[in-house]
N, CA, C and O of each residue as an XYZ file, in Angstrom:
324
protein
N      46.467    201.375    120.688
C      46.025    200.113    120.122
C      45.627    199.182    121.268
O      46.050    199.136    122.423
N      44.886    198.599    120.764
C      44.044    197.031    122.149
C      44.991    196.158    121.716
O      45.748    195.947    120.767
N      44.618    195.678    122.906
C      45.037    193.677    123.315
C      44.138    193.268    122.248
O      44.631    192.445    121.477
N      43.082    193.591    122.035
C      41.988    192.534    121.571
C      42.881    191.909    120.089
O      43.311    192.655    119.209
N      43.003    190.570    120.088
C      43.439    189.898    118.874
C      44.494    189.834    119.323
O      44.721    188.626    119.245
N      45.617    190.429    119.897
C      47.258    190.326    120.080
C      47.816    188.827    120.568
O      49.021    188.584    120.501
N      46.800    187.777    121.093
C      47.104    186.350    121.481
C      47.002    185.733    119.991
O      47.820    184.837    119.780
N      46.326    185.987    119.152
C      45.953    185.111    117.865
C      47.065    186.002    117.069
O      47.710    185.388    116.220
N      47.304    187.129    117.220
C      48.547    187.834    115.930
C      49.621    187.146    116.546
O      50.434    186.803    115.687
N      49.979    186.775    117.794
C      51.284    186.002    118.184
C      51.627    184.772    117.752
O      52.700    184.505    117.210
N      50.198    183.533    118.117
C      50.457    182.086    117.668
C      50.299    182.268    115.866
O      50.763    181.459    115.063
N      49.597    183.419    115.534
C      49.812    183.224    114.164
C      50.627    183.374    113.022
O      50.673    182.785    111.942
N      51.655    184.887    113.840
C      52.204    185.483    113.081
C      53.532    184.657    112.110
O      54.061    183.642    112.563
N      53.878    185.143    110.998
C      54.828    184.576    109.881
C      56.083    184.982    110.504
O      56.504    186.130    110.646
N      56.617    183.891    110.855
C      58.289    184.333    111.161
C      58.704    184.449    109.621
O      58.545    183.794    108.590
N      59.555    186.082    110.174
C      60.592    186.584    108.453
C      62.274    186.383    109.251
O      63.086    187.260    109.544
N      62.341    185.158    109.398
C      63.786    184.955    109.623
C      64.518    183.590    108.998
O      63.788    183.316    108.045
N      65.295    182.863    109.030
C      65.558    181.801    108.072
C      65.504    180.742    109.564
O      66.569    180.279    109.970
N      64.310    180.454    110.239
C      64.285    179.588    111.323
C      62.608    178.897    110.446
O      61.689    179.374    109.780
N      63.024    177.512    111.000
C      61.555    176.559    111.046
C      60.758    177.024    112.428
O      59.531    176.999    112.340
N      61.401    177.497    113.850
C      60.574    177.904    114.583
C      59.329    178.958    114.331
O      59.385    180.020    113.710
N      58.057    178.297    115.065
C      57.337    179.670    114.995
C      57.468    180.860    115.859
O      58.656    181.177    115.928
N      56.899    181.439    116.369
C      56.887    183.413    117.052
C      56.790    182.361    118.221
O      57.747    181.960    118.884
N      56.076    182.155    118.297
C      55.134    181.400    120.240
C      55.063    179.709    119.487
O      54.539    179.455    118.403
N      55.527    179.032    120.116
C      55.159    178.060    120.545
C      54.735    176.500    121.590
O      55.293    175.450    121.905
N      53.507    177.138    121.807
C      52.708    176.802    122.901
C      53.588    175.483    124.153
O      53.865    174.420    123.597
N      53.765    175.526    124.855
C      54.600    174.524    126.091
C      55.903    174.516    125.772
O      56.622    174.154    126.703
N      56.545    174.840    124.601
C      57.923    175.166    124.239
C      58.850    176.112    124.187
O      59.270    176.541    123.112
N      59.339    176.611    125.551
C      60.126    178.431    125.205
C      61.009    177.879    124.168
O      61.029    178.266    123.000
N      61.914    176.725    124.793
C      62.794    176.581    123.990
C      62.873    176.338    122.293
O      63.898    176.058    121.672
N      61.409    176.536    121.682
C      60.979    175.699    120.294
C      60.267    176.973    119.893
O      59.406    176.827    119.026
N      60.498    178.416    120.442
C      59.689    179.534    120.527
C      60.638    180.844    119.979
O      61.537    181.236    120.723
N      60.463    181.380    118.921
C      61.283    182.309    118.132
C      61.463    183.496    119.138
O      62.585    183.836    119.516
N      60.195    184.179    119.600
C      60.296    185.013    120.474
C      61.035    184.645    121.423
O      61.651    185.630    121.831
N      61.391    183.378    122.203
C      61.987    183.259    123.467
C      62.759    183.241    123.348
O      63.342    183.382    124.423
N      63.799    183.067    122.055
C      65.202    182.922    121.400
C      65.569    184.703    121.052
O      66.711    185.124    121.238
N      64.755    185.371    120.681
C      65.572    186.799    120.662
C      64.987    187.380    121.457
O      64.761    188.550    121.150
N      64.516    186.958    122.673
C      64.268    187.747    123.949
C      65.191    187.605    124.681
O      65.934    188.584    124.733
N      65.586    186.371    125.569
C      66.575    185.499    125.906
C      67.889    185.621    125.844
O      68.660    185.894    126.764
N      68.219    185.324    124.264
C      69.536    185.422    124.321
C      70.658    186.640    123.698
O      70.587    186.667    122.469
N      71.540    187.516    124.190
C      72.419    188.316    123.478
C      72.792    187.723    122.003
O      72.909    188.627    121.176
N      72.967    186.643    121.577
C      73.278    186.681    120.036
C      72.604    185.102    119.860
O      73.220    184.036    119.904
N      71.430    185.275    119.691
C      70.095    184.334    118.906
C      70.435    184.034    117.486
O      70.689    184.838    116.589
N      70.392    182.632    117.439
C      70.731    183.003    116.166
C      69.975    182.044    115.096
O      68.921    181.601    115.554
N      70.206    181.720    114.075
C      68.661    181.315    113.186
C      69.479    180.035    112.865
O      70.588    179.742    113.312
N      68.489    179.137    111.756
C      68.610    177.534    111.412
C      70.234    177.927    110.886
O      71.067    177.112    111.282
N      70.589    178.678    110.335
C      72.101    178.801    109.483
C      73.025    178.873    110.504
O      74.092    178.467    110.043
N      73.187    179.284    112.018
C      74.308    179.612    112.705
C      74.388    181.176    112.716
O      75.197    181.687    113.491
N      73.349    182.253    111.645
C      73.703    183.546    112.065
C      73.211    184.005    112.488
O      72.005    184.207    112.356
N      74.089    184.465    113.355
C      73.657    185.279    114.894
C      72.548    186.862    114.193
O      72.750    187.658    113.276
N      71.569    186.715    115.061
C      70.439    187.570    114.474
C      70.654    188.737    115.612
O      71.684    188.589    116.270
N      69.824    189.895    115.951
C      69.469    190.984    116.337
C      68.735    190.603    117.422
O      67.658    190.023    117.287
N      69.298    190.921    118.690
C      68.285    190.679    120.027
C      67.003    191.240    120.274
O      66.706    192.254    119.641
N      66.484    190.934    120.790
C      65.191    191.874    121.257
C      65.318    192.318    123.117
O      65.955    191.734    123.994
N      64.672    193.232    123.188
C      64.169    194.863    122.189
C      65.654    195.132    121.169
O      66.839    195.048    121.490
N      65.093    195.435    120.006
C      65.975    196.095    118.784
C      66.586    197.098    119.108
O      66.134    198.231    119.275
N      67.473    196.790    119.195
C      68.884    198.024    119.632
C      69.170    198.582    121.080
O      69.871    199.529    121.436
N      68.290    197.564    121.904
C      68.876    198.511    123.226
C      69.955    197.525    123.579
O      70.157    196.362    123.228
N      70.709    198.515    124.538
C      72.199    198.182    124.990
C      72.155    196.577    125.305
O      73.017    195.813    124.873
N      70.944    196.114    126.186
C      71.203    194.518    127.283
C      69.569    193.960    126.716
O      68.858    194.452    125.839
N      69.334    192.769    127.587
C      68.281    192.132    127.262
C      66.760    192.895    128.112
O      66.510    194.028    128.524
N      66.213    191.954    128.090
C      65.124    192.671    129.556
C      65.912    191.945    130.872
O      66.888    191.197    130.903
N      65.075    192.485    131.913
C      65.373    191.584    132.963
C      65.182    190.503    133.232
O      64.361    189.877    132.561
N      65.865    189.873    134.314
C      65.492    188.318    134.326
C      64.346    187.812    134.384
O      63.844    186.831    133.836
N      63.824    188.864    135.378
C      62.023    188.475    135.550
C      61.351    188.418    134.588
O      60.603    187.444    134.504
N      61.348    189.445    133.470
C      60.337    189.884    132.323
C      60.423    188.454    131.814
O      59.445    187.714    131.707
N      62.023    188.038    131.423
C      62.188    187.001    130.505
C      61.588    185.927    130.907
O      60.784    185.217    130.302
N      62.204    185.796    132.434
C      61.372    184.709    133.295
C      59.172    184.297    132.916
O      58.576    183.249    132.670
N      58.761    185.576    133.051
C      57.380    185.385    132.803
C      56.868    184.721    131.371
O      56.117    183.788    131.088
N      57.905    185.978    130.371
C      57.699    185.019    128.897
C      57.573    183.804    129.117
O      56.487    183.225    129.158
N      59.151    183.056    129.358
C      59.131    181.630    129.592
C      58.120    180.707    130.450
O      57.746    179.605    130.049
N      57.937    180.971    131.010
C      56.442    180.667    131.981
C      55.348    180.794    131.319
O      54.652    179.783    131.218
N      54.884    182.055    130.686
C      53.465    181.924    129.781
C      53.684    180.672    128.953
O      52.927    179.718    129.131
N      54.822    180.592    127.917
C      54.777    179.573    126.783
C      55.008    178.407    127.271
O      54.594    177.385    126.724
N      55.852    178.414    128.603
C      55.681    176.619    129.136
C      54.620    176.102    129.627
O      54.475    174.898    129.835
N      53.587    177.193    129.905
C      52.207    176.870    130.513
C      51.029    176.752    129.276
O      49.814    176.655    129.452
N      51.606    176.782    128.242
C      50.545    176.959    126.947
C      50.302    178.281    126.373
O      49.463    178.614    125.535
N      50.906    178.753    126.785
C      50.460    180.329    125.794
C      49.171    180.914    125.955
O      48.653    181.557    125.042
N      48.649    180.745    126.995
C      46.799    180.755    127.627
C      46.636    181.960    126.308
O      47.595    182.119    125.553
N      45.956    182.389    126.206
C      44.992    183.876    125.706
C      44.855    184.516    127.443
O      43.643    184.716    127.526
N      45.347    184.835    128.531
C      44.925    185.238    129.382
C      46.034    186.471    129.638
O      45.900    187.232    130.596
């Protein structure tokens, strides 16, 4: 599968979790669904319950760096680049 479209399926996509956050949102990791179950071991939604980390089911998170860059794309605007 391509990149092509994968910046517009991100800012667009329907969060299916019980959060008002969206997936990406642009200058905000912290206001950013993805950066919340990338991030943290037990993320958890508008209710207090602790949701499923990302990546889905592996043992730990990513590394600091990976996470680090996420956070950096979305504090910089979420470019399309």
């Amino acid at each position: 599968q391509t990149a092509a479209g994968l910046h517009a399926r991100l800012l667009d996509h329907e969060v299916v979790a019980d959060t008002t956050m969206p997936l990406v949102a642009p200058g905000d990791p912290e206001g950013s669904w993805l950066f919340e179950l990338m991030s943290r071991c037990d993320p958890s939604d508008d209710k207090g319950v602790t949701v499923t980390h990302m990546p889905f089911n592996a043992p730990t998170l990513l590394p600091d760096a990976q996470i680090a860059t996420l956070r950096a794309w979305i504090a910089a605007g979420a470019l399309d680049d």
